[in-house]
N, C-alpha and C positions, 0 to 999 in steps of 0.2 A: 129292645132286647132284654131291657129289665126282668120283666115277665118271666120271659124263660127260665131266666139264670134263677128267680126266686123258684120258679117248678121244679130246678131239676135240685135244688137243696133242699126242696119241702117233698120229693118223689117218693121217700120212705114213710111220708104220713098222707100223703093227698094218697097214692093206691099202696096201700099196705097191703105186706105178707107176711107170714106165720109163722113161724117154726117151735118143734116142741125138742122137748129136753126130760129124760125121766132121770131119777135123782135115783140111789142107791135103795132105797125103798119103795119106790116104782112108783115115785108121785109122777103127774105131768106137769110140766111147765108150758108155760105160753108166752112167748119170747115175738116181738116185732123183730123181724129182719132189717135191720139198717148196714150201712157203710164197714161197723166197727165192727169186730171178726165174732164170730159167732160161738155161743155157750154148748160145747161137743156132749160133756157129761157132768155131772153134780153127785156129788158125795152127799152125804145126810147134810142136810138144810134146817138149821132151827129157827128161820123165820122165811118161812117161804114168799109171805107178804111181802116185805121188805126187801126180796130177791127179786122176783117180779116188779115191784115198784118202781125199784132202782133202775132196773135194766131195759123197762118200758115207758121211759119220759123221752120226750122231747118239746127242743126248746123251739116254741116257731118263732120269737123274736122274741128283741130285748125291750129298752125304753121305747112305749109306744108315744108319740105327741099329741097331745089335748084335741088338735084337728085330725087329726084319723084313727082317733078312739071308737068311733061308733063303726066303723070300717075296718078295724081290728077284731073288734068282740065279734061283728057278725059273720068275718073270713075263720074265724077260728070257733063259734060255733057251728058252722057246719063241714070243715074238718072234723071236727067231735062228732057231729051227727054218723058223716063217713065212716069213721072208726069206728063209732058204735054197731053201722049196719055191717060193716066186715068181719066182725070178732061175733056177732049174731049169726050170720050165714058159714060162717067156718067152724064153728063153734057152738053149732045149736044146746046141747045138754051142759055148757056150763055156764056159770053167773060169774061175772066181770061188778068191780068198781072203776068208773073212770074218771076223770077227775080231770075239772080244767081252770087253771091257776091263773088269774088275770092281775096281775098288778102291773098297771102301766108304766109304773115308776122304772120298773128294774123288768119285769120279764111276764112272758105268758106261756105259759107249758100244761102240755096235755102229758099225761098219764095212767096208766092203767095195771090193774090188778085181779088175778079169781080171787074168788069167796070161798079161802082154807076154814079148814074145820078147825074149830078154835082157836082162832085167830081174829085178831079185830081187825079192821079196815085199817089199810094203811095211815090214811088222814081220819082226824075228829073236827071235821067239818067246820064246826059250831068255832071252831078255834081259828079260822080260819076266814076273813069275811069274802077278799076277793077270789074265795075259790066254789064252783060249780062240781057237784058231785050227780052222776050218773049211774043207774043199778041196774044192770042187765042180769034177769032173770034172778031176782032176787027180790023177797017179800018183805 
């Protein structure tokens, strides 16, 4: 029964859904639907990045152990994959970073943000070792 109980707490990133949010200026937002109550409306946003970042992580666990670290990274690479082909097919004409955080030590979180206009990516990768960055429709 393990199994399950881990499905129905990872149910908001194994089949994600959507929802958007326009802000006072009529940007759109791209919000993952989970548990926690949902963003109705946005006043003017000075970092849309950082707004989207924040409110589309989740954590799929914490300290992973040395023996099911190769069984970690490859459950949650294709989690990753998932969300990449959902926010692809829901989302064809915009570009996404997503971003997947592995530090065994303390935690593994997936994340995701569009590609605002002047605006840097939320992570600088490079700063960053155990983390995976992904560019959806982005050159």
């Amino acid at each position: 029964m393990n199994g399950f109980k881990a499905i129905i707490e990872l149910q908001d990133i194994l089949f994600p859904k959507f929802y958007t949010a326009i802000d006072s200026e009529n940007n759109e937002y791209i919000f993952l639907k989970t548990q926690d109550s949902k963003i109705d409306s946005l006043d003017k946003v000075s970092d849309k990045t950082q707004l989207e970042a924040y409110e589309n992580h989740i954590h799929i666990c914490g300290k992973v152990k040395k023996r099911v670290q190769h069984t970690a990274i490859t459950s949650a690479k294709l989690i990753t994959k998932n969300l990449i082909e959902n926010l692809k097919t829901s989302f064809p004409n915009k570009s996404f970073y997503v971003y997947l955080d592995c530090d065994f030590n303390d935690h593994i979180i997936l994340r995701f943000h569009q590609l605002w206009e002047n605006e840097a990516p939320y992570y600088d990768v490079k700063d960053f070792p155990n983390m995976e960055v992904y560019k959806i429709g982005i050159k």
